[in-house]
Residue frames as a rotation matrix with the C-alpha (Angstrom) as fourth column:
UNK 1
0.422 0.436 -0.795 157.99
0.640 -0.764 -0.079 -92.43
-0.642 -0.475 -0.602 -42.97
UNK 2
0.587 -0.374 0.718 158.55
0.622 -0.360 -0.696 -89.49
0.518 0.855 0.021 -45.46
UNK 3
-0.274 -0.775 -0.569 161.14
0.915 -0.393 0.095 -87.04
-0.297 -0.495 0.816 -44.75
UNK 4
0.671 0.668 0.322 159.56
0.706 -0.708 -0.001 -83.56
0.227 0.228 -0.947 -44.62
UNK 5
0.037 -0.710 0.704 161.96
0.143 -0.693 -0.707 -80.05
0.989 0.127 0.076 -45.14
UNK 6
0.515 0.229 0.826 160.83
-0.689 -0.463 0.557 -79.10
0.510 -0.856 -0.081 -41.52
UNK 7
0.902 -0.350 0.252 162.09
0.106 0.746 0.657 -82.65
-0.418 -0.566 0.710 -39.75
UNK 8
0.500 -0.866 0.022 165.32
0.823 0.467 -0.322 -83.01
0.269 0.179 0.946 -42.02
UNK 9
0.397 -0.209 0.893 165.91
-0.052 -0.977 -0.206 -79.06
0.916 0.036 -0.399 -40.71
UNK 10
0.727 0.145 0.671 165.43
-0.686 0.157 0.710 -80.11
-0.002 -0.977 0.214 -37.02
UNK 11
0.815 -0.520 0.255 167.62
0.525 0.849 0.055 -83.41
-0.246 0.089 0.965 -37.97
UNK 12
0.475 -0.815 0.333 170.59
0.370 -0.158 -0.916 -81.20
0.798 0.558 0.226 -39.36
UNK 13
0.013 -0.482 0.876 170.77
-0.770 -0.563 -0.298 -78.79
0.637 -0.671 -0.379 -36.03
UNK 14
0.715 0.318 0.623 170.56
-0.619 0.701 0.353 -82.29
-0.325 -0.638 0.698 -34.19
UNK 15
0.839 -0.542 0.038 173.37
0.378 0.531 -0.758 -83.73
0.391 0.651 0.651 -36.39
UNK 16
0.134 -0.839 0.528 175.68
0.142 -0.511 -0.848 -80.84
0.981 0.189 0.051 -35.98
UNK 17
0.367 0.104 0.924 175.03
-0.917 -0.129 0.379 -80.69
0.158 -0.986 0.048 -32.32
UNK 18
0.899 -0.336 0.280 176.11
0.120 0.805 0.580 -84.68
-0.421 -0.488 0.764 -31.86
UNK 19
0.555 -0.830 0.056 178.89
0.726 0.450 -0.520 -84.23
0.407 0.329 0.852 -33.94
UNK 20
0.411 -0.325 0.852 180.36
-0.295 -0.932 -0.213 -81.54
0.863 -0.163 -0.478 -32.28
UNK 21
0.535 -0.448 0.716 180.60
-0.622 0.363 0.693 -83.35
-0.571 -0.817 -0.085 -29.03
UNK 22
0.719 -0.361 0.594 181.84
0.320 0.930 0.178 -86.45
-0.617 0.063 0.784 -30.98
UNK 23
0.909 -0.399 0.120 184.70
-0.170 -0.619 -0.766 -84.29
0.380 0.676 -0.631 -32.71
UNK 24
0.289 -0.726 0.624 187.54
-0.868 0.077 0.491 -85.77
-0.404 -0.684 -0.607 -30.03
UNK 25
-0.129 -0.221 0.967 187.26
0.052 0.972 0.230 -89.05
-0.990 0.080 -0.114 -31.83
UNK 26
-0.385 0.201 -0.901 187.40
-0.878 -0.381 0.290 -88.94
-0.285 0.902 0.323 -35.68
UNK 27
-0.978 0.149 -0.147 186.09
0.140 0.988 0.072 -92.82
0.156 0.050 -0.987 -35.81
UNK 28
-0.457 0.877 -0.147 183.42
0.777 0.313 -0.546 -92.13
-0.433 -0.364 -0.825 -33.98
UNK 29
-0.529 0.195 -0.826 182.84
-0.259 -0.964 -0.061 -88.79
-0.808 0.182 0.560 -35.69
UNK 30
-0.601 0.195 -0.775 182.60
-0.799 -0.150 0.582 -90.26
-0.002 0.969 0.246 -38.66
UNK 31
-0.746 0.660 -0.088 180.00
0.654 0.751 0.092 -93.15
0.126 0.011 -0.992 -37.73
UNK 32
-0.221 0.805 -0.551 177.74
0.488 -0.398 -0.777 -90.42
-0.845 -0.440 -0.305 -36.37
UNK 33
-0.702 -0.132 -0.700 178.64
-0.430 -0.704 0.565 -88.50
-0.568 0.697 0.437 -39.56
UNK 34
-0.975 -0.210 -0.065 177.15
-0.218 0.883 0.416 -91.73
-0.030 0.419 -0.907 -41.37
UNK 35
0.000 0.951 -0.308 173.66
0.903 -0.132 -0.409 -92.24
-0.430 -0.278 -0.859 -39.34
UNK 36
-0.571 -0.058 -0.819 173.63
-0.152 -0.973 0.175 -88.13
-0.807 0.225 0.546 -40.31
UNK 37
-0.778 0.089 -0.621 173.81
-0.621 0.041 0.783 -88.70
0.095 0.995 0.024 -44.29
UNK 38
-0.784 0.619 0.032 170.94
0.619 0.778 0.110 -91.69
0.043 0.106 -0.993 -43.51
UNK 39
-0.193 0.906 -0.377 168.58
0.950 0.078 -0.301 -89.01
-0.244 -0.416 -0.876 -42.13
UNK 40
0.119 0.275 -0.954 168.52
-0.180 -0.939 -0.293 -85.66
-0.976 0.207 -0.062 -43.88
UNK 41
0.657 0.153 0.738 167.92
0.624 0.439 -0.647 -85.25
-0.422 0.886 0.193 -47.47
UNK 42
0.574 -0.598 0.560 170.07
0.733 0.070 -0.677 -84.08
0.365 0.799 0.478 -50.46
UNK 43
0.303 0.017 0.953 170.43
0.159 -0.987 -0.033 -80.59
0.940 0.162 -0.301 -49.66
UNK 44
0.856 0.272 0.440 171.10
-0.421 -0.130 0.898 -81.11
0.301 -0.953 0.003 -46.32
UNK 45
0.689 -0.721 0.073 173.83
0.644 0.655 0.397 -83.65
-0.334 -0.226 0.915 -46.66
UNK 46
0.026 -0.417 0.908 175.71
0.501 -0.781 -0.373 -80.81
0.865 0.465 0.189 -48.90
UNK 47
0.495 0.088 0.864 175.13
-0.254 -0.937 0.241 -78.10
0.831 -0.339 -0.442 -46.26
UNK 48
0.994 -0.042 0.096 176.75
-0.022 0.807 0.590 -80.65
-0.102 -0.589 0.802 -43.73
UNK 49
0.518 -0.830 0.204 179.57
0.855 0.506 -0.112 -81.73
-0.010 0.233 0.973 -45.53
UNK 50
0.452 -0.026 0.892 180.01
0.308 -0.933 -0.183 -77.78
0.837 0.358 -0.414 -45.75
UNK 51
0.470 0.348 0.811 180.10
-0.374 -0.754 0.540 -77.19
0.799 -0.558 -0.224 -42.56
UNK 52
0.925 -0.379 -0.027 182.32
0.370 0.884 0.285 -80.36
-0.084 -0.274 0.958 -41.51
UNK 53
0.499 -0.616 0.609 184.85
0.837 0.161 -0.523 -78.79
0.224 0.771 0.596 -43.47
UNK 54
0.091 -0.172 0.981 184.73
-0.144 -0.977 -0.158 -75.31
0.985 -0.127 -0.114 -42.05
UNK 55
0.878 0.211 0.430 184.11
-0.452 0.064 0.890 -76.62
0.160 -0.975 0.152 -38.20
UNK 56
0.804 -0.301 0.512 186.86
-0.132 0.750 0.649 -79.47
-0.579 -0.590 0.563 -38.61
UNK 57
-0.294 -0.729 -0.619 188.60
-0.802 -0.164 0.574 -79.56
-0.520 0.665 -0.536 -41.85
UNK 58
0.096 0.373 -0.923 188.41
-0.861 0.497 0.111 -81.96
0.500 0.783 0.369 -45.20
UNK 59
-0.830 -0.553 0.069 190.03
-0.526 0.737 -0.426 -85.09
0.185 -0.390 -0.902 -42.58
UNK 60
-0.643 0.582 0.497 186.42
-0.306 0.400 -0.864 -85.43
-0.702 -0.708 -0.078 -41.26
UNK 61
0.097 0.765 -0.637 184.49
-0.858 -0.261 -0.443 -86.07
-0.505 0.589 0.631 -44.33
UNK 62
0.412 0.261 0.873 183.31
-0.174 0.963 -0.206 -89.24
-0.895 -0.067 0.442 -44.95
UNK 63
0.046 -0.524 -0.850 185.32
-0.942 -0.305 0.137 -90.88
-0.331 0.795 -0.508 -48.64
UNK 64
-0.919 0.259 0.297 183.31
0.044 -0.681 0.731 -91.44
0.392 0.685 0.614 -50.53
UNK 65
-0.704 0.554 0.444 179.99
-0.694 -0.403 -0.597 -90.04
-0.152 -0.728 0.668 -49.10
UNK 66
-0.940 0.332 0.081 177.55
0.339 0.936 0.093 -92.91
-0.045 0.115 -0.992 -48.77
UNK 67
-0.717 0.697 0.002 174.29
-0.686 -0.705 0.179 -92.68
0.126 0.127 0.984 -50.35
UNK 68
-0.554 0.682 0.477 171.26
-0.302 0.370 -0.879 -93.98
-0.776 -0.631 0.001 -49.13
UNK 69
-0.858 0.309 0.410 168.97
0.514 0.519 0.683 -96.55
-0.001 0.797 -0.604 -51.50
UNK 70
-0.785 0.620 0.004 166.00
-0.473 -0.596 -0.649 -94.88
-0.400 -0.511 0.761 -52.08
């Protein structure tokens, strides 16, 4: 299935919304972080990792960010 600006938009506020709850557990944060980076495209994963950083700090951010084969 392609990945269309409109879905990977919906998929970011749907990202940042699980990780938020899952912010008590940095393990599990960062697995959800993971599935995340699988579903949203370039630009998106950037605006993320942004926003990881500013919500949680640099601890949560995946090292090094896994990229998806395309």
């Amino acid at each position: 299935m392609k990945r269309t600006k409109d879905r990977s938009i919906k998929m970011l506020a749907y990202s940042k919304s699980v990780l938020s709850k899952m912010s008590f557990d940095i393990v599990l944060f960062k697995k959800e972080l993971s599935k995340a980076y699988q579903n949203l495209l370039e630009e998106e994963i950037e605006e993320l990792r942004n926003w990881v950083v500013e919500n949680f700090g640099p601890k949560y951010i995946l090292k090094p960010i896994p990229v998806r084969n395309k």
